[in-house]
N, C-alpha and C positions, 0 to 999 in steps of 0.2 A: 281592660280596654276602656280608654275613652269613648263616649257616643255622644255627637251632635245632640240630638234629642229637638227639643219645642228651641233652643236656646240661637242667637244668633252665632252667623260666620265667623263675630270676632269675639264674641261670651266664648264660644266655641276651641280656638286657636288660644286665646290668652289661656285657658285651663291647658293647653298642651305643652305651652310656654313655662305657665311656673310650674309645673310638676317636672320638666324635664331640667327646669331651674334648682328646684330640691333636690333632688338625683344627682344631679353634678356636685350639690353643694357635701353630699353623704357618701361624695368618692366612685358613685355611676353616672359617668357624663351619656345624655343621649345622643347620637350622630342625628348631626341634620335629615340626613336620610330617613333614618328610622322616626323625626318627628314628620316626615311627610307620610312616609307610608303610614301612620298611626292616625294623620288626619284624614286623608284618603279614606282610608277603612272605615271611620266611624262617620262619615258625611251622612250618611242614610239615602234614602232612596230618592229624592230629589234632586242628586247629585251623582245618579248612576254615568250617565253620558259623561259628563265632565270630567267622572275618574278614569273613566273607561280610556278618554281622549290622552289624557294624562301618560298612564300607564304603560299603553304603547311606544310612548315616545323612549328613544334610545338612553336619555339621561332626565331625568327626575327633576323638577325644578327645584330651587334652593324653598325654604322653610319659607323665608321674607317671600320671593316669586310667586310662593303659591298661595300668601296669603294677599296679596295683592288681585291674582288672578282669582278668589272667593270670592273677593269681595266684588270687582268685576262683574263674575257671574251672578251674584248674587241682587246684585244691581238692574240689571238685566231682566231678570226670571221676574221680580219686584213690579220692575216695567213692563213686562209683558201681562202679567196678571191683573197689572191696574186699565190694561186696555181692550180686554176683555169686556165683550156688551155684558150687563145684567139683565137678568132674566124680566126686571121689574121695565124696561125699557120697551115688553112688547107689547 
């Protein structure tokens, strides 16, 4: 299993990319599917809602889609945490 870990969305994806690139290259190709579910799983817990939102849905965004939609969120979460008051502010 891959895991997210300290690393960014796209350190993150590129590590799911070329290993599933080696695999194909030694004659086990991975299914797009199986690299989403694989990114899914190892997002960690920052990214509970966002898979959860995901998962539900009737079909699985493509490998590209969902890294698009990371990077998105992750964008976002970035923003939202930079506009959070500091404690030094009271």
């Amino acid at each position: 299993d891959i895991k997210r870990g300290t690393r960014t969305v796209l350190e993150y994806l590129n590590e799911i990319k070329n290993v599933s690139d080696q695999l194909a290259v030694i004659g086990h190709p991975v299914s797009d599917k199986d690299k989403v579910q694989q990114a899914l799983s190892g997002l960690g817990t920052n990214f509970d809602i966002f898979c959860t939102t995901l998962e539900v849905l009737p079909v699985l965004p493509s490998f590209e889609d969902l890294k698009a939609k990371l990077f998105q969120h992750e964008a976002s979460r970035v923003q939202r945490q930079n506009l959070i008051p500091s404690s030094s502010y009271n």
